[in-house]
gemmi code that builds the backbone of each chain (N, CA, C; Angstrom):
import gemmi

chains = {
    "A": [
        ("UNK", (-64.494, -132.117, -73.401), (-63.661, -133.214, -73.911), (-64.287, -133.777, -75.175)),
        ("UNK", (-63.637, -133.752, -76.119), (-64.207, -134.500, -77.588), (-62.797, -135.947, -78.112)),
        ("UNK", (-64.002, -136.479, -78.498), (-63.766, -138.073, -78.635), (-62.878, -138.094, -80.297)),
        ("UNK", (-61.990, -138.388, -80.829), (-61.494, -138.193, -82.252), (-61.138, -139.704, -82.295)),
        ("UNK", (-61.965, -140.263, -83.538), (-61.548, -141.780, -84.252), (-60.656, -141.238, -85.497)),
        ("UNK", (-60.002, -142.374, -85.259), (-58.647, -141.942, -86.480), (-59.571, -143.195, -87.241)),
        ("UNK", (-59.506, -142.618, -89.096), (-60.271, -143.874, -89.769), (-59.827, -145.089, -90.027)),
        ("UNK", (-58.289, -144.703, -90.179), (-57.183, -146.022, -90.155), (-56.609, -146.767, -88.904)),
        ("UNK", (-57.311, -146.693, -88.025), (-56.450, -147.056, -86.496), (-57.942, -146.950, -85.891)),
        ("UNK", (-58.878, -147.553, -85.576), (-60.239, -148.100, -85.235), (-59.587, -147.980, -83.279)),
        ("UNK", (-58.343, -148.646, -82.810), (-58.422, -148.558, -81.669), (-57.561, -147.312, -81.206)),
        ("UNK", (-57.336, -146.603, -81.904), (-56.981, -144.802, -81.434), (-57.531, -144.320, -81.474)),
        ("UNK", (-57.882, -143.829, -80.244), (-58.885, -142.872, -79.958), (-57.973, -141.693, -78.767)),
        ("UNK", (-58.073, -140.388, -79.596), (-57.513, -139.500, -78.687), (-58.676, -138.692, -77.450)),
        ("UNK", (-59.058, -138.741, -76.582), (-59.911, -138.000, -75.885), (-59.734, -136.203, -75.853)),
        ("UNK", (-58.249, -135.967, -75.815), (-58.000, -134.313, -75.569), (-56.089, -134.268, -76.685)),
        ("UNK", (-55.637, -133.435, -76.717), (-54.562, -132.984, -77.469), (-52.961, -133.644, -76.580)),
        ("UNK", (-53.382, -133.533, -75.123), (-52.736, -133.781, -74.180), (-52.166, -135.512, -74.199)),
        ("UNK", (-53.916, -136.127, -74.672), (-53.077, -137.455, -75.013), (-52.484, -138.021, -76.190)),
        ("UNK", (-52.795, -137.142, -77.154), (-52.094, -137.370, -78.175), (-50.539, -137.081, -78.220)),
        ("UNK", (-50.494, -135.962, -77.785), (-49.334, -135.203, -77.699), (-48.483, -136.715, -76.495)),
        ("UNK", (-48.753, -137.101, -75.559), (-48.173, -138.038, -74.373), (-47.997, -139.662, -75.431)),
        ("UNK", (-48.829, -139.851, -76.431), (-48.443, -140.862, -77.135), (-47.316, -140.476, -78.167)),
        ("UNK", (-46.836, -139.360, -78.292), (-45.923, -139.052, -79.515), (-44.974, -139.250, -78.923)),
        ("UNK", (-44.867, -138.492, -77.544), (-43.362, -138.346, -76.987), (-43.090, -139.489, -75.551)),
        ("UNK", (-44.268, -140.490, -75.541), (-44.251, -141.547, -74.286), (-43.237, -142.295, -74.288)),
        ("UNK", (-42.938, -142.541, -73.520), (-42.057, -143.458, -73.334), (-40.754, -143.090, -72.072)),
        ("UNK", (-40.162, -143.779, -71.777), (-38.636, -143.369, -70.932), (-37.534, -142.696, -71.908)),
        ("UNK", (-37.867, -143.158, -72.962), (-36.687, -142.239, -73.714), (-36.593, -140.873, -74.053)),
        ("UNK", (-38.169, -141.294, -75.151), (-38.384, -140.420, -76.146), (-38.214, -138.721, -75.737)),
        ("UNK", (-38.256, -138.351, -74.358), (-38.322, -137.166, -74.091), (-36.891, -136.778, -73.606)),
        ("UNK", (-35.954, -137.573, -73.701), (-34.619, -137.723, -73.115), (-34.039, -137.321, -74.931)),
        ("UNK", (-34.473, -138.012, -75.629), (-33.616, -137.866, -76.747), (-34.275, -136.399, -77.440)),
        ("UNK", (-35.147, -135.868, -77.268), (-35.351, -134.971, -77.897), (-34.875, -133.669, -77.051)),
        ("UNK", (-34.419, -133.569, -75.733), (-33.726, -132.761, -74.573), (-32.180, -133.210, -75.556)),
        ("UNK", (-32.000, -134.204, -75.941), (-30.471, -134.366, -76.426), (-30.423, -133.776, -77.707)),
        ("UNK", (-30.912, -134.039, -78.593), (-31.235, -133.465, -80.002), (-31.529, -131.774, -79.845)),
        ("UNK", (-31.968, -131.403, -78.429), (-32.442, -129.655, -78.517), (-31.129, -128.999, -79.136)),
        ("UNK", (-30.090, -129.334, -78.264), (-28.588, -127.971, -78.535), (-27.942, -128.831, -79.651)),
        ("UNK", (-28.082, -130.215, -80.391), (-27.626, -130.054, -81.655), (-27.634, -131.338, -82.012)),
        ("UNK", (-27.752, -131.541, -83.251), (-27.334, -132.765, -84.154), (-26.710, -133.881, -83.712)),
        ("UNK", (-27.331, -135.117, -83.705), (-25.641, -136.352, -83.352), (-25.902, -137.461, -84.328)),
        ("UNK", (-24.711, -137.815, -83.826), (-25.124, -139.445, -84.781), (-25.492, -140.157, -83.869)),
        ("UNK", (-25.798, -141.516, -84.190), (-26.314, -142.535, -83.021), (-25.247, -142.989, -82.203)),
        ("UNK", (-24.680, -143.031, -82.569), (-23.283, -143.264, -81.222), (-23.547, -142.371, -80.260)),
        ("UNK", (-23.064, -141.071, -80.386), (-23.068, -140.440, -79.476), (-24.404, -139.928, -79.023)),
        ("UNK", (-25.521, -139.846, -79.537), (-26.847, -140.162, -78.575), (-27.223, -141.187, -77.168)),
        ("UNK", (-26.393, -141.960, -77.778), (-26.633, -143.646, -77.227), (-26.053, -143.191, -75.731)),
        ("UNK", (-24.752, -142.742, -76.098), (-24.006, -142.285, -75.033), (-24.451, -141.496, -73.788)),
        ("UNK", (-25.387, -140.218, -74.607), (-26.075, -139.385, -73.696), (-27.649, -139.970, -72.832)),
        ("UNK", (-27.573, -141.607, -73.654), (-28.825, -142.161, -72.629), (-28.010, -142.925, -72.087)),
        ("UNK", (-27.506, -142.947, -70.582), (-27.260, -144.213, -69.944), (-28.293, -145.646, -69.765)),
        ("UNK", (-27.660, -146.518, -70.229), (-28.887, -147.412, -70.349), (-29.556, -148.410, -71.318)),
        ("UNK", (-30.095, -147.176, -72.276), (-30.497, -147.630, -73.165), (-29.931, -148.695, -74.029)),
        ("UNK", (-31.045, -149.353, -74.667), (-30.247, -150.687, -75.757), (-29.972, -149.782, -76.896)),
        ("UNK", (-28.792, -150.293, -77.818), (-29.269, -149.960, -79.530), (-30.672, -150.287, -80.275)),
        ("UNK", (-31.162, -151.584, -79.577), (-32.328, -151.795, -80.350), (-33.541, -150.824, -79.870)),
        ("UNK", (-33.581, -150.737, -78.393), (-35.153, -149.775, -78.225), (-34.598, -148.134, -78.531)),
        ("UNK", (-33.327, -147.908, -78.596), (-33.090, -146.370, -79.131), (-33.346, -146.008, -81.177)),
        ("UNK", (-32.799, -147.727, -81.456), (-33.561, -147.334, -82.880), (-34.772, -147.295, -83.353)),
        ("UNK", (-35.452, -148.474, -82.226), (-37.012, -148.324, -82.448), (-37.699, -146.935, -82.064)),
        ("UNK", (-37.002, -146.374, -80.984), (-37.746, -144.999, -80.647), (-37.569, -143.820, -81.413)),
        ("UNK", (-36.236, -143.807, -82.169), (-35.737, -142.871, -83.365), (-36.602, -143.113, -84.258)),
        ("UNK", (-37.330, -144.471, -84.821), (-37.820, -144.407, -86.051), (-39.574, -144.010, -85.833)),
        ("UNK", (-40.253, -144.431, -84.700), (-40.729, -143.710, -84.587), (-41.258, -142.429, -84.491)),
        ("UNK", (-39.707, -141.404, -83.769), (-39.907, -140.503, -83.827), (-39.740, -140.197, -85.165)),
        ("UNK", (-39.392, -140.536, -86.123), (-38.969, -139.738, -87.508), (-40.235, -140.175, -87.917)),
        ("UNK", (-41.435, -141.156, -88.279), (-42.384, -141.654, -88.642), (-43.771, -140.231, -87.965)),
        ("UNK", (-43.282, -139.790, -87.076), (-43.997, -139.024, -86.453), (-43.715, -137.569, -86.795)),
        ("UNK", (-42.322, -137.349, -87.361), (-42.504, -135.980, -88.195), (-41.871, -135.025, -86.881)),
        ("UNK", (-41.134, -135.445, -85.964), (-40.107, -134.811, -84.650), (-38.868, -134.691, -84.614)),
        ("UNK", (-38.115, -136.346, -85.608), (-36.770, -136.284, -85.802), (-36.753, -136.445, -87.383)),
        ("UNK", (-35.699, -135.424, -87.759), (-35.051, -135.738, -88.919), (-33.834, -136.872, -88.962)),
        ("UNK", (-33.871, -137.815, -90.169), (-32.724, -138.752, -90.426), (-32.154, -138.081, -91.172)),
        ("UNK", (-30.370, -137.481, -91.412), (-29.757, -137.124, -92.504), (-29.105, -138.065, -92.676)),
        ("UNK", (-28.437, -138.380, -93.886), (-27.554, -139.281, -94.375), (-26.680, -138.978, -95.110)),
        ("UNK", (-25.377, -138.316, -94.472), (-24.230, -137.477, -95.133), (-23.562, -138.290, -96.236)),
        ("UNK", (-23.344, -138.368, -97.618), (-22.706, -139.501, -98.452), (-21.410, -139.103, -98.140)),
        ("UNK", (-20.746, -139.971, -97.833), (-19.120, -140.094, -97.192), (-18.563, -141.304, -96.852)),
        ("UNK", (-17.266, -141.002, -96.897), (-17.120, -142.743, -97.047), (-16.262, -142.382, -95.355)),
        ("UNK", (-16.619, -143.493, -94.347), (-18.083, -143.959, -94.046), (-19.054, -143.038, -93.776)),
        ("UNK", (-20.438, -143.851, -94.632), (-21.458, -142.403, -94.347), (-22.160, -141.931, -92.943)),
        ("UNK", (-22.064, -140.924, -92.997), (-22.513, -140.004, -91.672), (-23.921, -139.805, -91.523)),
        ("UNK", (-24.704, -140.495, -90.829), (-25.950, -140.431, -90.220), (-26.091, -139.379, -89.107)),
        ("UNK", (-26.667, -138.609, -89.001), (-27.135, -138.102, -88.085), (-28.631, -137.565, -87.589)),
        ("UNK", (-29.117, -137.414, -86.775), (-30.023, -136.836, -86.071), (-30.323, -135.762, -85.649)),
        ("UNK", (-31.822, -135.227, -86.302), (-32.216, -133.775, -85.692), (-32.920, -133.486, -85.541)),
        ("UNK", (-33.640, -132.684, -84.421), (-34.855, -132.518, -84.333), (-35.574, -131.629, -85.558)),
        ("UNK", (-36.795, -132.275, -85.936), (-37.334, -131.234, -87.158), (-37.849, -129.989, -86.364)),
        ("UNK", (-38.567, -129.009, -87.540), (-38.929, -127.561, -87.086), (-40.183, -128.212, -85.764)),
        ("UNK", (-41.024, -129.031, -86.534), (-42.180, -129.696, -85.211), (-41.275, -130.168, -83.747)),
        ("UNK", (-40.291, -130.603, -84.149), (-39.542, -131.527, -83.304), (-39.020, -130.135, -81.625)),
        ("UNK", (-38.904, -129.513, -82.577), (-38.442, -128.018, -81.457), (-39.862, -127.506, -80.702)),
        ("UNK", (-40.640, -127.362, -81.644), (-41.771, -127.098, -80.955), (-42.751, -127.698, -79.597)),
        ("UNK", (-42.460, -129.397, -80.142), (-42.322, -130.182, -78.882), (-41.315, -130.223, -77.781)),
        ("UNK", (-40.182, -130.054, -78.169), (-39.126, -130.095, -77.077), (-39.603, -128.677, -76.261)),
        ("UNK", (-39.983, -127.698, -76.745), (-40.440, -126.369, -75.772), (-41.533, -126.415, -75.158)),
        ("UNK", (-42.331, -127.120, -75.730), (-43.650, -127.775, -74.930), (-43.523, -128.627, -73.456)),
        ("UNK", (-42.593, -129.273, -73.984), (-42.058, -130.520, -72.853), (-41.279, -129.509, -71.734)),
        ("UNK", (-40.696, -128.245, -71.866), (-39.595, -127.668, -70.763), (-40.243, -127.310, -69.861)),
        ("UNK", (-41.733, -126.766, -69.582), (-41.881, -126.781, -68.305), (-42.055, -127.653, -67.434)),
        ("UNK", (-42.391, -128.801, -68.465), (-42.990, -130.136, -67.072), (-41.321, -130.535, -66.517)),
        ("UNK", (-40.611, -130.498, -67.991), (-39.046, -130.522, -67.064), (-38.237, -129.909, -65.982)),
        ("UNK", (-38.942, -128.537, -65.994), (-38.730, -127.654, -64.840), (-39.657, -127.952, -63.559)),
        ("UNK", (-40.605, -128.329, -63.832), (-41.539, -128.790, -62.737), (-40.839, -130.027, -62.109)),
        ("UNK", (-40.128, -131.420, -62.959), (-39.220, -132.596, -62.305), (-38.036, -131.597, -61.606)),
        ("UNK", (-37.049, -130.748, -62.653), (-36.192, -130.217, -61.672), (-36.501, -130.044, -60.093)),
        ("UNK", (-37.764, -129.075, -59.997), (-37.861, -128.157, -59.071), (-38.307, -129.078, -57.916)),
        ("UNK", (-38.913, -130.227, -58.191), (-39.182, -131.169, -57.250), (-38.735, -132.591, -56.869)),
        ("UNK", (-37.568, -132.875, -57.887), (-37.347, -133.862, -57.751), (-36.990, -134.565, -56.321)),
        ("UNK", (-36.402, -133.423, -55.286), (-36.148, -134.377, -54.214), (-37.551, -134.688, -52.945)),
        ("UNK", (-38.427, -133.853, -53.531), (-39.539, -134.797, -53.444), (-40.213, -136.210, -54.103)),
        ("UNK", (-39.849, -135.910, -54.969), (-40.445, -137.086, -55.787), (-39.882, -138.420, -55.382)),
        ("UNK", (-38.390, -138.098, -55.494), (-37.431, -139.811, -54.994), (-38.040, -139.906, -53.226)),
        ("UNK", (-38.070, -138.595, -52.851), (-38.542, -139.043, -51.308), (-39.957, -139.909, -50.454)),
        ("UNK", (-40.928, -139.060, -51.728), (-42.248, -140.368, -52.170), (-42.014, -141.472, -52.611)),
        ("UNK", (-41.462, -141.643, -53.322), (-41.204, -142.979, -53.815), (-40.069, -143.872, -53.281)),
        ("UNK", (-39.082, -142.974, -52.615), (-38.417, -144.038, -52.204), (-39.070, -144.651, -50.238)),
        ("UNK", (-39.772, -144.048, -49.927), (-40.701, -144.126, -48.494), (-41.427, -145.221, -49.144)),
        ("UNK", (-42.274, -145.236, -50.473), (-43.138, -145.790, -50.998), (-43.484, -147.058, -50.784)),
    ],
    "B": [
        ("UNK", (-26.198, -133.473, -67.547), (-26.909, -134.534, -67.414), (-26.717, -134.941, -66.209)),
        ("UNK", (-27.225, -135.299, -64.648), (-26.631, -135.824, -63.953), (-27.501, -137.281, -63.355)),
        ("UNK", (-27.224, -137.679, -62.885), (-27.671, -139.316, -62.333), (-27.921, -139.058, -61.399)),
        ("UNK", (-28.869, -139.576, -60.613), (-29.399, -139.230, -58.707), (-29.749, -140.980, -58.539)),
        ("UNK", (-29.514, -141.293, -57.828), (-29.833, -143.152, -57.369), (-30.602, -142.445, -55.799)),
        ("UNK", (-31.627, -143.058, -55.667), (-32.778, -143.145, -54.833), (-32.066, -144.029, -53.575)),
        ("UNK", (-32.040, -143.804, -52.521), (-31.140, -144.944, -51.452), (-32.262, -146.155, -51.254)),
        ("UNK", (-33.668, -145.675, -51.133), (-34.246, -147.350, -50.746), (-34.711, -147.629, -52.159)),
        ("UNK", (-34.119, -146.895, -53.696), (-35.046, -147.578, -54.672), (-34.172, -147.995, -55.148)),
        ("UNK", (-33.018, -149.038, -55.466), (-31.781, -149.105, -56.094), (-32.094, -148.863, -57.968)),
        ("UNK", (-33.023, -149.632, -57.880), (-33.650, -149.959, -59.283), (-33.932, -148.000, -59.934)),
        ("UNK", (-34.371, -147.441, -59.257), (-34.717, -146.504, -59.797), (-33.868, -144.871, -60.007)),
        ("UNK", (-33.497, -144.639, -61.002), (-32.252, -143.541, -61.295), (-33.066, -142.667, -62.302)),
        ("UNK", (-33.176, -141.265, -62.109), (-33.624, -140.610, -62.625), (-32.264, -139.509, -63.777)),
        ("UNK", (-32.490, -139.298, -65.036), (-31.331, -138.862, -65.673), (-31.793, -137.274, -65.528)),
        ("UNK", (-32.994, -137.076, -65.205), (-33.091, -135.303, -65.115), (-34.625, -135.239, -64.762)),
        ("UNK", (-34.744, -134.118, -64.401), (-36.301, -133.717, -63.742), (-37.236, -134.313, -64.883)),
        ("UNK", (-36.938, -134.329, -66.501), (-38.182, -134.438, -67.409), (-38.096, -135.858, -67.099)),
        ("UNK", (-37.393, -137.082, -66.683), (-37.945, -138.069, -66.447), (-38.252, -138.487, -65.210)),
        ("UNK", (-38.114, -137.141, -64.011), (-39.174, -137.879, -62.950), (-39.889, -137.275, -63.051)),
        ("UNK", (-40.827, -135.954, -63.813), (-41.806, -135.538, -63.757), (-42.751, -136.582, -64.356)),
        ("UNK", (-41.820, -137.375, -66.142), (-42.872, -138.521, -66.632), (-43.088, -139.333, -65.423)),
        ("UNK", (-42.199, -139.532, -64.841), (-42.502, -141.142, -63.894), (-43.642, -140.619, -62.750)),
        ("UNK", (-43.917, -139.427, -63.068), (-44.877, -139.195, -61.759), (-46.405, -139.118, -62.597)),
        ("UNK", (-46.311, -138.243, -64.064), (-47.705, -137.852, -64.884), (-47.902, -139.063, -65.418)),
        ("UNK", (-46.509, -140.143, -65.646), (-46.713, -140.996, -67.118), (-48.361, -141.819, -67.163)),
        ("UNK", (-47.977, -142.946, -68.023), (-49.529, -143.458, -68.089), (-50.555, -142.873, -68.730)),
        ("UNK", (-51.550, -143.653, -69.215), (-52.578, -142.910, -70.508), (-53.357, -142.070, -69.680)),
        ("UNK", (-54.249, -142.551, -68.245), (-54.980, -141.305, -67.337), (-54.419, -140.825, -66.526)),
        ("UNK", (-53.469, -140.772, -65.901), (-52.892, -139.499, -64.917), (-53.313, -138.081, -65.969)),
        ("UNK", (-52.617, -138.090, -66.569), (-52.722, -136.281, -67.475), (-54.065, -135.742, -67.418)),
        ("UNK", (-55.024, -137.301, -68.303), (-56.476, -136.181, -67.716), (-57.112, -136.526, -66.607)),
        ("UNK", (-56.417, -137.401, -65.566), (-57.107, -137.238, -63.950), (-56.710, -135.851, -63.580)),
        ("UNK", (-55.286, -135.471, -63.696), (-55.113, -133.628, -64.053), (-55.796, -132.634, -64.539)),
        ("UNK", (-56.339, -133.221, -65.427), (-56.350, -132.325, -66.276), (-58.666, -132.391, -65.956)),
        ("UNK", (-59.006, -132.926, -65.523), (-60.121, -132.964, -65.167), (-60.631, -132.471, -63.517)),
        ("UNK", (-59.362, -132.755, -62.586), (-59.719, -132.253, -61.287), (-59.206, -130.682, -61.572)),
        ("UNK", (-58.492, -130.562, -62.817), (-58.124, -128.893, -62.361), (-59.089, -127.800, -62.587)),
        ("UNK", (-60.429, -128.364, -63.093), (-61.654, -127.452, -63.341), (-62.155, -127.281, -61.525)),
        ("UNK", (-62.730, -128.733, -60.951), (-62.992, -128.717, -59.885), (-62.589, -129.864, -59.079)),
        ("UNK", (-62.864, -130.394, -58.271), (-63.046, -131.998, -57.349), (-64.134, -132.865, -57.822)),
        ("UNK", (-63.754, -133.713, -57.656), (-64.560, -134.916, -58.221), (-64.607, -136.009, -57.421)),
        ("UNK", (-65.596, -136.804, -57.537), (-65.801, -137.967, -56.527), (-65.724, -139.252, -57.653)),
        ("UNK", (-65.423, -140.024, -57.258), (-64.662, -140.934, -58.151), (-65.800, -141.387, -59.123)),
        ("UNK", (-66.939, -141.160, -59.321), (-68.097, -141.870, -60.525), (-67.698, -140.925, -61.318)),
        ("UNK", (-68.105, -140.052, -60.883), (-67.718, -138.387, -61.751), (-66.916, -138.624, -62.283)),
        ("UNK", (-65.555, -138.496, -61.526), (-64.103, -138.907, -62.449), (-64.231, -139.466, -63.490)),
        ("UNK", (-64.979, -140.866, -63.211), (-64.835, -142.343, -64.096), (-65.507, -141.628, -65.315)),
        ("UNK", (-66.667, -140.913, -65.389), (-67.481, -140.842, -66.351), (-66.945, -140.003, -67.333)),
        ("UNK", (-66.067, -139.403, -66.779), (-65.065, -138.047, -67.477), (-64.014, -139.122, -68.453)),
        ("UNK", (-63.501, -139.820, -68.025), (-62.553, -140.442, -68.695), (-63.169, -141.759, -69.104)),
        ("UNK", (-63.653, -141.567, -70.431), (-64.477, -143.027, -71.213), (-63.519, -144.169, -71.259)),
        ("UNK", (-63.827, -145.538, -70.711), (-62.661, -146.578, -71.433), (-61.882, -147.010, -69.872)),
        ("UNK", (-61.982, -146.057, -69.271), (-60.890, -146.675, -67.833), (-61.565, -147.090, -66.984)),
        ("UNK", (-61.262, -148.663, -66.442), (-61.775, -149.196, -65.696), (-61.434, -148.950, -64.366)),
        ("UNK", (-62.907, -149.388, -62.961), (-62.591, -148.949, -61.584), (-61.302, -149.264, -61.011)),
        ("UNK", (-60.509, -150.477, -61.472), (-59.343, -150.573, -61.087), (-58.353, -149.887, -61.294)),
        ("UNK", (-57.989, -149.547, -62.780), (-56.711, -148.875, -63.072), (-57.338, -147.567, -62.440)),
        ("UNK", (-58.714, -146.498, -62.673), (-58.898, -145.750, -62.070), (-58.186, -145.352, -60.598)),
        ("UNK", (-59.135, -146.577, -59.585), (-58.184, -146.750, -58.395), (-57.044, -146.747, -58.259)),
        ("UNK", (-56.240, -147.400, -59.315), (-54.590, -147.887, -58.831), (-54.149, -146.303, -59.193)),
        ("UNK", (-54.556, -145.687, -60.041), (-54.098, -144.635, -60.640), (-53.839, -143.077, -60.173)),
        ("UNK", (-55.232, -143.143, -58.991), (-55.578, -142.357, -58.050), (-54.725, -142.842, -56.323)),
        ("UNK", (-54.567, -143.659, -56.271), (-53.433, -143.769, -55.506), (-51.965, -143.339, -55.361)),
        ("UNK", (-51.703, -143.890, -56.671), (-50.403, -143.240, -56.768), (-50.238, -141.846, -56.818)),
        ("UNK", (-51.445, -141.020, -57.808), (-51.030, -139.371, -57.572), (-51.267, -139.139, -56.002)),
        ("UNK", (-51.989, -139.763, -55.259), (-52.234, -139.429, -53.964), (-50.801, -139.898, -52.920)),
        ("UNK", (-50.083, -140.491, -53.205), (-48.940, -140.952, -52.861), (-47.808, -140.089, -53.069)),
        ("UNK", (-47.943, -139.752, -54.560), (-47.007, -138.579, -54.949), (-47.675, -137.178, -54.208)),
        ("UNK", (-48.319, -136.988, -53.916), (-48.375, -135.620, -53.212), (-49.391, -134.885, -54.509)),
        ("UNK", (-49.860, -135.689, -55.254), (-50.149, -134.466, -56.574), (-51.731, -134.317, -55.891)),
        ("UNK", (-52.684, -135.658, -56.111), (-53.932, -135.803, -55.777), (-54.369, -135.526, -54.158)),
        ("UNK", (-55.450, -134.993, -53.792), (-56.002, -135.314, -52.077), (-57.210, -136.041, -51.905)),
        ("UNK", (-57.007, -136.796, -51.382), (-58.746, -137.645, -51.323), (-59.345, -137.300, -50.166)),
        ("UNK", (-60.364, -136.644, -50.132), (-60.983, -136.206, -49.026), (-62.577, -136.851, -48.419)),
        ("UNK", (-62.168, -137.031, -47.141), (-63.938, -138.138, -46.945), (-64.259, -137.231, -45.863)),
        ("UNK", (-65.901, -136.892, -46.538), (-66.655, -136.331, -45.702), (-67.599, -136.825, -45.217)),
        ("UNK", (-67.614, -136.957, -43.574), (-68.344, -137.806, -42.839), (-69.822, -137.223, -42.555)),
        ("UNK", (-70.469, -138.248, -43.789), (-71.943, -137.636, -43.845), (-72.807, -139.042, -44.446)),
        ("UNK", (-73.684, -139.688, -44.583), (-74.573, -140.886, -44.565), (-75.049, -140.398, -46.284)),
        ("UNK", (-74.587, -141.536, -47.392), (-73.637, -142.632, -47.330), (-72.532, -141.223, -47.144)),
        ("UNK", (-70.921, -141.492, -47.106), (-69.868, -140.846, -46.699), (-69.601, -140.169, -48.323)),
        ("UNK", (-68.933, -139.423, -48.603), (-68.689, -138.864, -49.693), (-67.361, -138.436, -49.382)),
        ("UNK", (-66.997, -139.310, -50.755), (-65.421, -139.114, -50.984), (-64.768, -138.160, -52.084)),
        ("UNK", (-64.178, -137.268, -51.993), (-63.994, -136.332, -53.208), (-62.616, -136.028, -53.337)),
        ("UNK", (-62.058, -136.136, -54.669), (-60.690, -136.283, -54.839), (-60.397, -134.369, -55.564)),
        ("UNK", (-59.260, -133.904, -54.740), (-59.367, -133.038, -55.715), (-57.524, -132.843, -55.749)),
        ("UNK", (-56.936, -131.963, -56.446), (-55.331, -131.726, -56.781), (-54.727, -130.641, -55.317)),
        ("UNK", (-53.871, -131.274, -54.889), (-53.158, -130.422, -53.928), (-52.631, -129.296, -54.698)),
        ("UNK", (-51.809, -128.209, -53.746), (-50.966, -127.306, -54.624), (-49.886, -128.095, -55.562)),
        ("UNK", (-49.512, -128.982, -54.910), (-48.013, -129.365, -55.979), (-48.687, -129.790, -57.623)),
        ("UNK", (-49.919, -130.154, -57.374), (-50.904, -131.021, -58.488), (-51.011, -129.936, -59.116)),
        ("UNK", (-51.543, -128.962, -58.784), (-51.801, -127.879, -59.830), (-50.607, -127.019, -60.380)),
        ("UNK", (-49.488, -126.810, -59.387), (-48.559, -126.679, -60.010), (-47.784, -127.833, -61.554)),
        ("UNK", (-48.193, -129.170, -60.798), (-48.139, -130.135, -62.187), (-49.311, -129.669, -63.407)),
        ("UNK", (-49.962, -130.063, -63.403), (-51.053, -129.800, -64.286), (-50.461, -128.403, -65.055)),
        ("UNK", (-50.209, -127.420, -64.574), (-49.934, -125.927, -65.107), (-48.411, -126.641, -66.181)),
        ("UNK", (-47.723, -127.245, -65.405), (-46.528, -127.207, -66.187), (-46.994, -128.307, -67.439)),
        ("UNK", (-48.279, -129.067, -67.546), (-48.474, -130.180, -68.038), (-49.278, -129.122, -69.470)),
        ("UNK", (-49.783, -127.729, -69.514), (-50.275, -127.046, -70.101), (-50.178, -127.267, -71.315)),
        ("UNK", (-48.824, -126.802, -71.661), (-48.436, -126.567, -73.142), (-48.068, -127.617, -73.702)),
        ("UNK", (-48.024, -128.732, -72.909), (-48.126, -129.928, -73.941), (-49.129, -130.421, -74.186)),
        ("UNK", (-50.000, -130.498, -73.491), (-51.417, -130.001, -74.391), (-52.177, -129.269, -75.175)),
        ("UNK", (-51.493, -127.809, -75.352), (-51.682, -126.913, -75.733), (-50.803, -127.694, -77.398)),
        ("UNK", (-50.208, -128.158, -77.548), (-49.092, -128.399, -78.542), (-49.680, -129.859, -78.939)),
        ("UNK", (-50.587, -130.390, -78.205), (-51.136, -131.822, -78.790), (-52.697, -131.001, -79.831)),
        ("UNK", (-53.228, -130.308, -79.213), (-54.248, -129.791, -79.639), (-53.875, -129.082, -80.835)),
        ("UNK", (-53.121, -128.422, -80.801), (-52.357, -127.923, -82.349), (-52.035, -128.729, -83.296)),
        ("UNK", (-51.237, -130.209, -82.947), (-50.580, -130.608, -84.096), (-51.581, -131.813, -84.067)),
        ("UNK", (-52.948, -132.068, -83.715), (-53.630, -133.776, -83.470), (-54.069, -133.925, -85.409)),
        ("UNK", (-54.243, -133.309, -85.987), (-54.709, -133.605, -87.331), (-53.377, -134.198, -87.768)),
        ("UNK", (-52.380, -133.606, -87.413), (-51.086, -134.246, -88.282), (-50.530, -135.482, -87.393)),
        ("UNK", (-50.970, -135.688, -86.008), (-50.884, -137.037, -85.185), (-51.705, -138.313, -86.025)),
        ("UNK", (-52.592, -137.936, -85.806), (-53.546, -138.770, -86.240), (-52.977, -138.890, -87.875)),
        ("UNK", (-52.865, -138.348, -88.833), (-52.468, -138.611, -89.995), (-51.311, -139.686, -90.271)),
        ("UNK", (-49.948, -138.972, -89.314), (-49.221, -139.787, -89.808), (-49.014, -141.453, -88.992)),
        ("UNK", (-49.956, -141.279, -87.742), (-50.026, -142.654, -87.344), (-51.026, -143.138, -87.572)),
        ("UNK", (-52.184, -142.312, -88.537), (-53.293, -143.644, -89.427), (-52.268, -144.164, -90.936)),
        ("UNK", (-51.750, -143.449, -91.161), (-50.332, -143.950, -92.330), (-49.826, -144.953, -92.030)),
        ("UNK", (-48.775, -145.068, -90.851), (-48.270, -145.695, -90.268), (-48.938, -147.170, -90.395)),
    ],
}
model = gemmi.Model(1)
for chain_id, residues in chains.items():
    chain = gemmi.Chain(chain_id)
    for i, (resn, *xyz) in enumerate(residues, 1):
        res = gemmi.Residue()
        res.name, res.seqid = resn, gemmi.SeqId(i, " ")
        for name, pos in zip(("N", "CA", "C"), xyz):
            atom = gemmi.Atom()
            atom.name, atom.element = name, gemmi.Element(name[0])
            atom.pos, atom.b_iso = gemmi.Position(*pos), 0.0
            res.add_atom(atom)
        chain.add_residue(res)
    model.add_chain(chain)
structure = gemmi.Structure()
structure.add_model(model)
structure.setup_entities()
């Protein structure tokens, strides 16, 4: 295990790749919207849609992050009205394929999981 | 996309396996309490010393819950003082395995993590 200080961020400290990688894509969303962004492009409307739940405000905060992080692309179609949309960048795919087995691992167990937790 | 509602968790609705696998790994040490018992077992100093920064509590609270979820086993061996040693059930190592390549994919891209969130 090796210790990495970022020089600009004194309290980030990554221990292994694993936690870096879990701070890019953490959160309840962030791994939901990039499973939505895999098979194609949207605008924020219809993202919003595919998270039940979510606010507009923590889905834009988590979009801009992700684009700050180099995962989602912002386009901005000039059109009257202009067309925003969302995409995962070339990195952005690379993470979403990273993320599919642990998603197959929730599939494959999920009715264990609610059964722990809902006993819990 | 489908919705599953938990019968004794009302509060808790999972939108697909990648967010109950997070709700089971999430958190900054679950991944490398994984990712440290999957070499061998560990007795909880050990553990602690492996993961710099986490205190005996969240440690504890943290190691409960994978032990709850079925991932962790805590095992006490009755011997003077008693020795307690935590190590990953099968389902754990089946987690951990699926938890691979996103580590494998943090370790690849951490120079450009760290870059654009010392920017940031």
């Amino acid at each position: 295990m090796y210790v990495l200080y970022a020089a600009h961020m004194p309290d980030k400290v990554y221990e292994c790749g694993l936690d870096a990688a879990i701070d890019v894509v953490g959160g309840k969303w962030k791994p939901m919207v990039l499973w939505a962004l895999a098979t194609c492009p949207r605008r924020f409307g219809a993202l919003r849609r595919e998270l039940p739940g979510v606010s507009e405000k923590v889905l834009t905060q988590q979009l801009r992050e992700l684009e700050r992080d180099g995962i989602v692309h912002r386009a901005v179609h000039e059109q009257v009205p202009p067309k925003v949309e969302y995409s995962l960048t070339p990195l952005g795919v690379t993470l979403e394929r990273a993320l599919a087995p642990l998603g197959e691992w929730g599939e494959q167990h999920l009715d264990h999981i609610v059964a722990v937790r809902g006993a819990g």
